[in-house]
C-alpha positions as YAML, in Angstrom:
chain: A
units: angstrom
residues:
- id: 1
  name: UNK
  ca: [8.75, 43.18, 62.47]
- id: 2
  name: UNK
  ca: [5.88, 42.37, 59.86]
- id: 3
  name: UNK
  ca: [6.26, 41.90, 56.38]
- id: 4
  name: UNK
  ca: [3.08, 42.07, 53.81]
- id: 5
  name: UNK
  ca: [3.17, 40.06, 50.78]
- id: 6
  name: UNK
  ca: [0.65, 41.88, 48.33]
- id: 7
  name: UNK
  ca: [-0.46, 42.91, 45.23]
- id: 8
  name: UNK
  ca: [-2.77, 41.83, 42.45]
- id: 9
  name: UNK
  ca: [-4.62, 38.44, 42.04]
- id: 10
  name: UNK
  ca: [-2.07, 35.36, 41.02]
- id: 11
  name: UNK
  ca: [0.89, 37.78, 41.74]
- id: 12
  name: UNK
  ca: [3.05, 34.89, 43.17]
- id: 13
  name: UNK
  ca: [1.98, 35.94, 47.08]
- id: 14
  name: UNK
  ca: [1.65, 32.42, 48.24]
- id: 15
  name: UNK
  ca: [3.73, 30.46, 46.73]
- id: 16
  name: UNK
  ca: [6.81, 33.20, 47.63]
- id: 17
  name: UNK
  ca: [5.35, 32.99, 51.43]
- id: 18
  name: UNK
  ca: [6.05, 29.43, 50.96]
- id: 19
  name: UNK
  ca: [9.22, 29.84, 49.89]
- id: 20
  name: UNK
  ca: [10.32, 32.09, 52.39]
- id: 21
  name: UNK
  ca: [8.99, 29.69, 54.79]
- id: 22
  name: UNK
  ca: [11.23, 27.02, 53.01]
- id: 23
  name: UNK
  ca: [14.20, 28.87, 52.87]
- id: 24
  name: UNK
  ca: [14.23, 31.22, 56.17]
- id: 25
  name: UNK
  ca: [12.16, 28.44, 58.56]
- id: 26
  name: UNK
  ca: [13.94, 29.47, 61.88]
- id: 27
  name: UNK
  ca: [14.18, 33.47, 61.45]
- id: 28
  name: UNK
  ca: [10.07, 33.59, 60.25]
- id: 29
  name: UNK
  ca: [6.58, 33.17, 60.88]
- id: 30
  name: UNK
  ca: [3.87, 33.37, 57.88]
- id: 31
  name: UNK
  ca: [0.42, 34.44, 58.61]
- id: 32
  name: UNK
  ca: [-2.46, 32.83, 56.57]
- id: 33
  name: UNK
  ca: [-4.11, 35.01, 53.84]
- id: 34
  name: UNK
  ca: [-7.58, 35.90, 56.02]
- id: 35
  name: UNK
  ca: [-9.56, 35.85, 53.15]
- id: 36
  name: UNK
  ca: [-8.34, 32.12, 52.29]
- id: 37
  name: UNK
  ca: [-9.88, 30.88, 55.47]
- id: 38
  name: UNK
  ca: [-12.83, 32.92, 55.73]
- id: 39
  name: UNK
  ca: [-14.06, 31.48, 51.63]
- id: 40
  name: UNK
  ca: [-12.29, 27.90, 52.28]
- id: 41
  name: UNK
  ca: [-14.49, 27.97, 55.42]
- id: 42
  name: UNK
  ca: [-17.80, 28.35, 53.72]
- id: 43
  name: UNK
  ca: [-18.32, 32.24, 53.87]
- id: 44
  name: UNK
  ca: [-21.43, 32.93, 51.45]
- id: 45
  name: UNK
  ca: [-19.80, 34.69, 48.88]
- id: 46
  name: UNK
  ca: [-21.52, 37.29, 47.14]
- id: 47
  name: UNK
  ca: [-20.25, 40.35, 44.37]
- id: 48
  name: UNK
  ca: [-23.05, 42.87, 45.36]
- id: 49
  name: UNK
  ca: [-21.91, 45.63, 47.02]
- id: 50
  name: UNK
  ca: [-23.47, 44.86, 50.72]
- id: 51
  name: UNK
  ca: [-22.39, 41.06, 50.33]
- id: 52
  name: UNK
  ca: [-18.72, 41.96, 49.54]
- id: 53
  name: UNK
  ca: [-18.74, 44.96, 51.74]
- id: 54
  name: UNK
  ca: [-19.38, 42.43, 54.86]
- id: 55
  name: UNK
  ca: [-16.80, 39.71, 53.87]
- id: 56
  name: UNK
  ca: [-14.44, 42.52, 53.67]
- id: 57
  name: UNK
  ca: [-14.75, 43.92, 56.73]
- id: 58
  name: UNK
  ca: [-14.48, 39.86, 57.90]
- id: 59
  name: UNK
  ca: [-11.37, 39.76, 56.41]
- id: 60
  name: UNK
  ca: [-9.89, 42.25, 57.95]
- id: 61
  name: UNK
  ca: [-10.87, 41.63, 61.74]
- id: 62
  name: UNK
  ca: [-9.85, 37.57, 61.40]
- id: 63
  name: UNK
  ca: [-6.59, 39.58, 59.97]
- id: 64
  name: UNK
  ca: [-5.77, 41.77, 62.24]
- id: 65
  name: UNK
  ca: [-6.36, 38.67, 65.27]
- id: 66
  name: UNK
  ca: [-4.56, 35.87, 63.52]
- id: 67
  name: UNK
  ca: [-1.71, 38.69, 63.15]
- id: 68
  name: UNK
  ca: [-1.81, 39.83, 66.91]
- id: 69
  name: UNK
  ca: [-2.39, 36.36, 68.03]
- id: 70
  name: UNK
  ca: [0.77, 35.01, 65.81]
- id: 71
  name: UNK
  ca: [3.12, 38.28, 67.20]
- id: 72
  name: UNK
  ca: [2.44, 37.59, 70.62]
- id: 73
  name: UNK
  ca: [3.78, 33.65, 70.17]
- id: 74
  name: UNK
  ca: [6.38, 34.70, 67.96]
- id: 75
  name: UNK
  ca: [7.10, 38.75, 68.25]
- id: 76
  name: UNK
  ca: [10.83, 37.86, 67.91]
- id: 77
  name: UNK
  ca: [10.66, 36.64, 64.33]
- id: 78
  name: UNK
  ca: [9.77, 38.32, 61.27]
- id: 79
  name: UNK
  ca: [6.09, 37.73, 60.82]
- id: 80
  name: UNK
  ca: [5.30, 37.48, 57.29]
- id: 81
  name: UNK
  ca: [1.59, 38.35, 55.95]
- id: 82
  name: UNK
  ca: [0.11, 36.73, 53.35]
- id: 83
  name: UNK
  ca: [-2.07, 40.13, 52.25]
- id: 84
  name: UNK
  ca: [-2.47, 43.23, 54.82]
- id: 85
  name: UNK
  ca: [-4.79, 45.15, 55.71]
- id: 86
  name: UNK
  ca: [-4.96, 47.73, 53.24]
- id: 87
  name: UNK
  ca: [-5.88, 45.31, 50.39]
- id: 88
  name: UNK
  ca: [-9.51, 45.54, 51.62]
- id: 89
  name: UNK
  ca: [-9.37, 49.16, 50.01]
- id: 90
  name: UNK
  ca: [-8.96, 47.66, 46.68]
- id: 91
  name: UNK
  ca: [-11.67, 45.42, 47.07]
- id: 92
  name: UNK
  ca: [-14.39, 47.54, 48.89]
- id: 93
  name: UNK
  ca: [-16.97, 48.45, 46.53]
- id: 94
  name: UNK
  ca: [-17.36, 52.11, 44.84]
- id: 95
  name: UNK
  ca: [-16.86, 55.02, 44.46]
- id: 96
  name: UNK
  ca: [-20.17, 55.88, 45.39]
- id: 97
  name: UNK
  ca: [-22.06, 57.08, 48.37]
- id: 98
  name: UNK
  ca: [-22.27, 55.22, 51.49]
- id: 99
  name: UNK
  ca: [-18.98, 54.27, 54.39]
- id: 100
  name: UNK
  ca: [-15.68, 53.75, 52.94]
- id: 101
  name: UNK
  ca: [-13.65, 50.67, 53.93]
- id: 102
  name: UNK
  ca: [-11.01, 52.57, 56.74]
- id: 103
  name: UNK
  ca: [-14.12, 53.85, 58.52]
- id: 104
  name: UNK
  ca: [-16.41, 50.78, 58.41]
- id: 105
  name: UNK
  ca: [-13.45, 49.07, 60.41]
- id: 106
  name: UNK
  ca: [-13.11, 51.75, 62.95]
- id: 107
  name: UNK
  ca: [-9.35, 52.46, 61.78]
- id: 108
  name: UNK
  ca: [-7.63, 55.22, 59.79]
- id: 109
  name: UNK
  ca: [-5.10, 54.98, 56.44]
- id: 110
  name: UNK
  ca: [-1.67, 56.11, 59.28]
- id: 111
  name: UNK
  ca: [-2.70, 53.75, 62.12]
- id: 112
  name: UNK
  ca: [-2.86, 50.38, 58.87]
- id: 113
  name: UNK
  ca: [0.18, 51.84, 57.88]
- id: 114
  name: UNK
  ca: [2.32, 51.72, 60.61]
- id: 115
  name: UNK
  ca: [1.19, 48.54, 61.54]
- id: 116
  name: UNK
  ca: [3.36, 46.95, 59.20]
- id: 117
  name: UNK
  ca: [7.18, 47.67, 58.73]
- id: 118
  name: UNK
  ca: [7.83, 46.38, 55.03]
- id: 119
  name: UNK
  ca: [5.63, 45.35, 51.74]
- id: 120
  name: UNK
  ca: [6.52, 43.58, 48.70]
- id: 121
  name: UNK
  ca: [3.46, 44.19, 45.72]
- id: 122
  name: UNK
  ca: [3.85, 41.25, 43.34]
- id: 123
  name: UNK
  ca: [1.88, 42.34, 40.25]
- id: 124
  name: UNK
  ca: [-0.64, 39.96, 38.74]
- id: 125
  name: UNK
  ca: [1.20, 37.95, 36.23]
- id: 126
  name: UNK
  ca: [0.87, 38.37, 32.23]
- id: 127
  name: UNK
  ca: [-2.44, 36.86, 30.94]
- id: 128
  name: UNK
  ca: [-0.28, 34.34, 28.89]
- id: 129
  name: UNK
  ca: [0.62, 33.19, 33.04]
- id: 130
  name: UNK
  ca: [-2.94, 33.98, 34.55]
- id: 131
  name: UNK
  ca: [-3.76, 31.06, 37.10]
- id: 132
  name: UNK
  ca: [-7.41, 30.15, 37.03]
- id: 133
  name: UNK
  ca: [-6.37, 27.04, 38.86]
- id: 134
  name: UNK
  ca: [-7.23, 28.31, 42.10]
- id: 135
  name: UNK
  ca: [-10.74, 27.29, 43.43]
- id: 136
  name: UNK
  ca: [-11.17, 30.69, 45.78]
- id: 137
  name: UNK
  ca: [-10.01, 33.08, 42.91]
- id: 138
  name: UNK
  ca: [-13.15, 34.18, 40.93]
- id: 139
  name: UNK
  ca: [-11.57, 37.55, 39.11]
- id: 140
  name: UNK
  ca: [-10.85, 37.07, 35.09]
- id: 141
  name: UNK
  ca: [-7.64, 38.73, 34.00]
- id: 142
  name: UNK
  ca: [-9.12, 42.07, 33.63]
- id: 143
  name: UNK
  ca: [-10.39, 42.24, 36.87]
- id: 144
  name: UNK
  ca: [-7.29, 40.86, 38.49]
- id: 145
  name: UNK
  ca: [-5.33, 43.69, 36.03]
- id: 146
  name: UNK
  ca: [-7.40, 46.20, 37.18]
- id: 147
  name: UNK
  ca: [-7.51, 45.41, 41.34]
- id: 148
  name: UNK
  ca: [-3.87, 45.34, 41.01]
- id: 149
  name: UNK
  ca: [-3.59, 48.78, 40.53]
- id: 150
  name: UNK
  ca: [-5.64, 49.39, 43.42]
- id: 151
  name: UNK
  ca: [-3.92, 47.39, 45.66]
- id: 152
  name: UNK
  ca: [-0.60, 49.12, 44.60]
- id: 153
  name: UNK
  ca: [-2.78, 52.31, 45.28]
- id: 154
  name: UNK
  ca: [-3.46, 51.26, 49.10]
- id: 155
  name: UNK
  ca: [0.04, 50.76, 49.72]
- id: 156
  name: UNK
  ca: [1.31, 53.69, 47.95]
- id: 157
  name: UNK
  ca: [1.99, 55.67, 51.36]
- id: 158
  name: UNK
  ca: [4.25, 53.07, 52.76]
- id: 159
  name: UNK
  ca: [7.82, 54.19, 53.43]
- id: 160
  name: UNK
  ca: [9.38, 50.56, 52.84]
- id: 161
  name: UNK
  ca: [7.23, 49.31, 49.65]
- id: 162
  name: UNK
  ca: [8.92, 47.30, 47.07]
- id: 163
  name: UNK
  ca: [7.02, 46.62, 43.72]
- id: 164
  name: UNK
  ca: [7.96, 43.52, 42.28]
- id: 165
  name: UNK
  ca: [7.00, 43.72, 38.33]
- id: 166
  name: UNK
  ca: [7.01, 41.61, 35.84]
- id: 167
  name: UNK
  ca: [9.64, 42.08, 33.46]
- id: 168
  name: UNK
  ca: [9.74, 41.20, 29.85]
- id: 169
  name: UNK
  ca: [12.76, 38.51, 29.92]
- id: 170
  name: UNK
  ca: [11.42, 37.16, 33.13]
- id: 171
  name: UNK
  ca: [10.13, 33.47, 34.55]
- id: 172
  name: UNK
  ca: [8.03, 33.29, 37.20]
- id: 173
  name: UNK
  ca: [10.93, 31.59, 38.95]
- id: 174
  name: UNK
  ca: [13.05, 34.98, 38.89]
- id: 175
  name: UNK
  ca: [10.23, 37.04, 39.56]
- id: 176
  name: UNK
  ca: [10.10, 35.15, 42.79]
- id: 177
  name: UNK
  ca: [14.21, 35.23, 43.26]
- id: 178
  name: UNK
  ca: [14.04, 38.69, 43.65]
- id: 179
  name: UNK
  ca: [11.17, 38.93, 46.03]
- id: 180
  name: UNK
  ca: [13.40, 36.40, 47.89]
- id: 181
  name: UNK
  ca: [16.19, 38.47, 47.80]
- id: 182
  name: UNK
  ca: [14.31, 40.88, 49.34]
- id: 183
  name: UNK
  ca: [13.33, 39.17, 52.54]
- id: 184
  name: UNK
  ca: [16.71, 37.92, 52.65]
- id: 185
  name: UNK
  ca: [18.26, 41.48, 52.80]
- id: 186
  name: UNK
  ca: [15.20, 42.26, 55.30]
- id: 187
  name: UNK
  ca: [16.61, 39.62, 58.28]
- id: 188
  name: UNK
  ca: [19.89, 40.23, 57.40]
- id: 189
  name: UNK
  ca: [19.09, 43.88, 58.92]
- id: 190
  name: UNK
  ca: [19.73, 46.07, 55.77]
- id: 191
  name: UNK
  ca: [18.15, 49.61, 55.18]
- id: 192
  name: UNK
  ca: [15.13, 50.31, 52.69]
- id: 193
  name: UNK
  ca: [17.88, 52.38, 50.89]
- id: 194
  name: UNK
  ca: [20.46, 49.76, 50.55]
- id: 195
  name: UNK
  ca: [18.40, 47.13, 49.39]
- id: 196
  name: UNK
  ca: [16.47, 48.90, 46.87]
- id: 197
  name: UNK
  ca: [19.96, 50.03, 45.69]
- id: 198
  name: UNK
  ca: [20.65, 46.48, 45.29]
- id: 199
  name: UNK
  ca: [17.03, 45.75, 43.55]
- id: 200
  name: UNK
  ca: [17.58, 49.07, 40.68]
- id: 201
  name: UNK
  ca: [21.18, 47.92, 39.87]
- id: 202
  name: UNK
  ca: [20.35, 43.67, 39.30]
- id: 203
  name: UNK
  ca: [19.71, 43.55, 35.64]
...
């Protein structure tokens, strides 16, 4: 099975794929964010519409192969995706005229969704929490705010979504315990049903 870890800049996405790697070693495999390895890499990075139009459609071919590549070595685990494939909708530049982002890749919005069986959104944390630590991450708070929404939007077809928010008496730290819960619930074999049961009723 695949699991997508998604959602809004400095949601929490790779710090809870390293903790699920931590916690649930044997029973997963985490794929690398695409987009991490294509900017850490020395892609020229550019915010005009033709420049970010081609490092998204980058993304999402080194993706898709690092994911194939990864399910073939280790199909029997849960592969866990740091991003899928439908955050390039967020980030594809418009609305205005010109391809959209599903047909510049050659794909549709059903055949990206059933590529994956679950996704967790972790919304971009509160501005008092915004990390501008992170040397690839160029978005102010705003922008992050405001890409988050769109990302949710991408995913909003999925069956087996869960949106992890950020609630007022939360920490980061149990933000991230009930993402983990989540996963746990996942390789334990429980429905969608049952564990967002279990999600609605924690306090």
């Amino acid at each position: 099975m695949k699991l997508v870890l998604t959602g809004g800049p400095s949601g929490g996405k790779t710090t809870l794929a390293q903790a699920i790697q931590k916690e649930f070693a044997s029973a997963v495999v985490v794929v690398p964010e695409a987009a991490s390895i294509i900017f850490g890499g020395g892609w020229p990075r550019r915010k005009n519409n033709i420049g970010v139009q081609h490092q998204q459609k980058a993304i999402y071919y080194v993706q898709r192969e690092v994911e194939e590549l990864l399910f073939e070595e280790k199909g029997d685990r849960l592969l866990v995706c740091d991003r899928g494939s439908l955050d390039g909708m967020a980030y594809w530049p418009g609305p205005g005229p010109g391809i959209d982002f599903l047909s510049a890749v050659g794909t549709t919005l059903e055949r990206e969704i059933v590529r994956y069986d679950w996704i967790i959104h972790l919304d971009t944390a509160p501005a008092s929490y915004y990390d501008l630590t992170n040397p690839l991450r160029n978005e102010t708070f705003e922008e992050a705010r405001k890409l988050n929404e769109k990302v949710k939007e991408a995913w909003s077809q999925h069956p087996q979504r869960f949106v992890i928010d950020n609630r007022e008496s939360d920490h980061f730290f149990e933000k991230l315990q009930r993402a983990l819960l989540v996963v746990e619930r996942i390789i334990e074999g429980k429905s969608y049903a049952e564990i967002r049961s279990e999600l609605v009723s924690d306090p």
